[in-house]
PADREN-617780 format. One record per residue (C-alpha): residue number from 0; residue in three letters; z, x, y. Coordinates in Angstrom, 3 decimals. Example, Ala and Ser with C-alpha at 12.3 -4.5 7.8 and 13.67 -1.06 7.14 Angstrom:
! PADREN-617780
+------+------+----------+----------+----------+
: resi : resn :       zz :       xx :       yy :
+------+------+----------+----------+----------+
:    0 :  ala :    7.800 :   12.300 :   -4.500 :
:    1 :  ser :    7.140 :   13.670 :   -1.060 :
+------+------+----------+----------+----------+
! end
This chain:
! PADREN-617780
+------+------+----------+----------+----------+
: resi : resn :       zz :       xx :       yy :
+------+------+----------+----------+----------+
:    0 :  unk :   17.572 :  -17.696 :  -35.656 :
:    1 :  unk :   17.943 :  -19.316 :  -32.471 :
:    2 :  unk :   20.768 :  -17.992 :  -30.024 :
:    3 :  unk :   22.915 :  -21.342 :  -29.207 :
:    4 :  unk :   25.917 :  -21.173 :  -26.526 :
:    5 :  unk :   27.594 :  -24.113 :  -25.318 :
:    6 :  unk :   27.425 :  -24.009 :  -21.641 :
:    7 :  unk :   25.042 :  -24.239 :  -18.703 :
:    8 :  unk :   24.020 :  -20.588 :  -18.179 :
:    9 :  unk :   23.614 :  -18.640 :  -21.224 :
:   10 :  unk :   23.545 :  -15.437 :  -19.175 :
:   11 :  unk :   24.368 :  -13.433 :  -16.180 :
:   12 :  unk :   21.366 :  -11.140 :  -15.532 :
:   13 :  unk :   18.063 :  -13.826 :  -15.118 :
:   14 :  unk :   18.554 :  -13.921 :  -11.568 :
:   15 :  unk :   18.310 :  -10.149 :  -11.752 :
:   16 :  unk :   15.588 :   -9.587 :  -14.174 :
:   17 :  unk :   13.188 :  -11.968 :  -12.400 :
:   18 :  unk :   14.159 :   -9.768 :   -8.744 :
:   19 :  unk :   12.988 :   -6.623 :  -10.459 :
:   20 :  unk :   10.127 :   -8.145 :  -12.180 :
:   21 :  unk :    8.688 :   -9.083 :   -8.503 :
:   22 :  unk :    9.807 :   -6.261 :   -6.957 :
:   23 :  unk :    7.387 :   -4.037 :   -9.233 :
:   24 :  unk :    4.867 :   -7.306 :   -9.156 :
:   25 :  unk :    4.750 :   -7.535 :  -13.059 :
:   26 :  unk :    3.766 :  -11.141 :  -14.288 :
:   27 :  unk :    5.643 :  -12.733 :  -16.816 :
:   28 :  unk :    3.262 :  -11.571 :  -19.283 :
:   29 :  unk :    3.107 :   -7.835 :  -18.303 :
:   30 :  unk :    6.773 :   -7.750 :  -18.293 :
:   31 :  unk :    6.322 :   -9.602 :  -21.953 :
:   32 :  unk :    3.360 :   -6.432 :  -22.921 :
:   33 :  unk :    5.726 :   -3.802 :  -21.453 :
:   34 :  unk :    8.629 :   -4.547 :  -23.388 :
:   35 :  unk :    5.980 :   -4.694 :  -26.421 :
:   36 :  unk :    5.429 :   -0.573 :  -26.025 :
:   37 :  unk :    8.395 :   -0.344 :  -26.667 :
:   38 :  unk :    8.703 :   -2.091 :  -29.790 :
:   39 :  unk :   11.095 :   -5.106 :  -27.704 :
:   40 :  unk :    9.250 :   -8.450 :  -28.738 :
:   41 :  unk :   10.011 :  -11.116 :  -26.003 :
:   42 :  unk :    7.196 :  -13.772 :  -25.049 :
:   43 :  unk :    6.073 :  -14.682 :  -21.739 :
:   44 :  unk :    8.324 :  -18.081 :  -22.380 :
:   45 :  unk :   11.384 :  -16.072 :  -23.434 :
:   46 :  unk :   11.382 :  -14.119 :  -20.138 :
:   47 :  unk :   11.010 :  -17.285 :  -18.106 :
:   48 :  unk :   13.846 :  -18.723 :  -20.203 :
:   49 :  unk :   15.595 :  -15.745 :  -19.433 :
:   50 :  unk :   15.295 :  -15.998 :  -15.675 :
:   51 :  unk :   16.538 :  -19.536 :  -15.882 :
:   52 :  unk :   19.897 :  -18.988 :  -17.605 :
:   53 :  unk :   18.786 :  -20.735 :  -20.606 :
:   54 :  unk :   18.319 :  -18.304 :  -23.103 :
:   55 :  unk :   20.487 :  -15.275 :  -23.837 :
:   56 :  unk :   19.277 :  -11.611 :  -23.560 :
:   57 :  unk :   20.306 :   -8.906 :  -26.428 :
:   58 :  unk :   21.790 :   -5.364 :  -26.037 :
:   59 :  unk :   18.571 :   -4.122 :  -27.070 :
:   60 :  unk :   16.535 :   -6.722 :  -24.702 :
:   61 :  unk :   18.867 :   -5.236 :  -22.137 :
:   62 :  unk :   18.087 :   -1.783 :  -22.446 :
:   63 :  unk :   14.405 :   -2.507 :  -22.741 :
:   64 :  unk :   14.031 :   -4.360 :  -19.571 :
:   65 :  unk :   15.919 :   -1.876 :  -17.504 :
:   66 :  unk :   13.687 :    0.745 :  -19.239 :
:   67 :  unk :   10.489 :   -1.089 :  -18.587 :
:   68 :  unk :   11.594 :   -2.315 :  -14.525 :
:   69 :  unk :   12.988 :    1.268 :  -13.766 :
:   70 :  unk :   16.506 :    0.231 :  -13.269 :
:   71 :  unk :   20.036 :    1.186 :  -14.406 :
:   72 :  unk :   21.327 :   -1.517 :  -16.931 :
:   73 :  unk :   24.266 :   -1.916 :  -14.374 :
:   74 :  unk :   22.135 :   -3.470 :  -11.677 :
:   75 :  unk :   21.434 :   -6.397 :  -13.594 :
:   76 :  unk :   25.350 :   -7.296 :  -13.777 :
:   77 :  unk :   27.282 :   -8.847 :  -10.028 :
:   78 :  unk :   30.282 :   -6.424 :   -9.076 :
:   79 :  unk :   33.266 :   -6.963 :  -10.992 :
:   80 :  unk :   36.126 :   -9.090 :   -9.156 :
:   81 :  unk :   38.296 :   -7.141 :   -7.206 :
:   82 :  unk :   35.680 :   -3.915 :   -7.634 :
:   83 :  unk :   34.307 :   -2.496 :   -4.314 :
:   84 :  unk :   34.136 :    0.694 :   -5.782 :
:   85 :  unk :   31.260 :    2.636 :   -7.598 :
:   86 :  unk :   31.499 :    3.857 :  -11.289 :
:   87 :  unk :   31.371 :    6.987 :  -10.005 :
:   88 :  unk :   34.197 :    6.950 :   -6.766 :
:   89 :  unk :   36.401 :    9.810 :   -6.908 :
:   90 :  unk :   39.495 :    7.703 :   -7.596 :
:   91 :  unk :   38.233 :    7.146 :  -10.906 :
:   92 :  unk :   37.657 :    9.958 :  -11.544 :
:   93 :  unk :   41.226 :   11.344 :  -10.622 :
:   94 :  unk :   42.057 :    8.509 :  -13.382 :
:   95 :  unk :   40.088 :   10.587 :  -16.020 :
:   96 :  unk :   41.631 :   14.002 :  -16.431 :
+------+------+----------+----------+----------+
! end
């Protein structure tokens, strides 16, 4: 079923996926053959769609390509507004008893 969203991006991470994909020099295709070991079937054309906003990425997609480019799912997201701080900054954690 194809994944329709009215808008002009239809996600947030392509810029990051394709910067991770370079940095470890996979092609399109070995990113594609990675994912594929681990059971995550996305073409070659998928992940360029990807990287060009026009396709959407799943949860599972997510976790896969994080896996697969040695990365924390996090890094693929820009800082929330207003957020200079880390997950882990000790004023959050004073917030979680």
């Amino acid at each position: 079923m194809p994944r329709i969203i009215d808008g002009e991006k239809n996600n947030i991470v392509g810029q990051q996926v394709r910067y991770f994909r370079k940095k470890r020099k996979y092609s399109q295709k070995e990113l594609s053959i990675r994912l594929e070991t681990l059971a995550i079937y996305v073409c070659r054309g998928s992940i360029s769609r990807i990287e060009d906003g026009s396709r959407t990425v799943t949860d599972i997609e997510l976790f896969g390509l994080a896996s697969v480019l040695g990365t924390s799912i996090e890094s693929f997201f820009p800082p929330l507004a207003g957020d200079s701080k880390s997950p882990d900054s000790s004023s959050e954690k004073q917030d979680n008893p």
